[in-house]
C-alpha positions as CSV (number, residue, x, y, z in Angstrom):
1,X,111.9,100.1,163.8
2,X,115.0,101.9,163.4
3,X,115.6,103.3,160.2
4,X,119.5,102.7,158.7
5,X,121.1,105.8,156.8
6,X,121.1,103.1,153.8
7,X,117.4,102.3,154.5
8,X,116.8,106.1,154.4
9,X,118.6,107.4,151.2
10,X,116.9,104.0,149.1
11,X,113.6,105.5,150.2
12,X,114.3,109.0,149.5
13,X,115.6,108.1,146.1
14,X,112.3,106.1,145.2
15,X,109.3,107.9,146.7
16,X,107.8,110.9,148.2
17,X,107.3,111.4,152.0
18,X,103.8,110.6,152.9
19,X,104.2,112.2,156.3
20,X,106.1,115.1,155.6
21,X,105.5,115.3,151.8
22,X,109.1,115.9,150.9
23,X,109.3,115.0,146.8
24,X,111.2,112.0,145.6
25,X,115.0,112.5,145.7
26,X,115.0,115.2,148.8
27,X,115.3,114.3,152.4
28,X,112.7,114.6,155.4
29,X,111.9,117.8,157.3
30,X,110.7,118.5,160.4
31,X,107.2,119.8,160.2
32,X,107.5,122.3,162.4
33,X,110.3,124.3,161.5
34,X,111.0,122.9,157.9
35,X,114.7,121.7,158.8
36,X,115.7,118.6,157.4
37,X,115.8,115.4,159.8
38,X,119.2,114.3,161.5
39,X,121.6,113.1,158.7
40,X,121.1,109.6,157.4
41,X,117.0,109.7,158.4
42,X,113.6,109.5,157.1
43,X,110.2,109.2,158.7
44,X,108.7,105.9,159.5
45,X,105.9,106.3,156.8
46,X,108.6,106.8,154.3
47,X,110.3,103.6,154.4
48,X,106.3,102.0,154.5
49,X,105.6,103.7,151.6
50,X,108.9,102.1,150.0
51,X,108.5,98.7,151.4
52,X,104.7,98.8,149.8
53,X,106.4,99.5,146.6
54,X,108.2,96.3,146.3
55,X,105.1,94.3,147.8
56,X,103.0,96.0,145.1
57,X,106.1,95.1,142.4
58,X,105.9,91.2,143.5
């Protein structure tokens, strides 16, 4: 799936990273070194986690 820079800020605005564990409202980091993913990205499992939301909400 290829994650949209719009895709990526709705999901950082609404839940935490479940694969990096960055909090609600910051971006994705690289777990390695702790630098923040390219601009406009999130991890995979971050935009799951979202999408699991609105199922849940429905």
């Amino acid at each position: 799936m290829i994650i949209t820079p719009d895709m990526a800020r709705r999901a950082r605005i609404a839940v935490r990273c479940p694969h990096c564990r960055a909090p609600q409202g910051s971006q994705c980091v690289v777990l390695s070194n702790g630098k923040a993913l390219r601009t406009g990205t999130c991890h995979p499992a971050r935009w799951d986690a979202l999408s699991a939301t609105y199922r849940g909400a429905a």
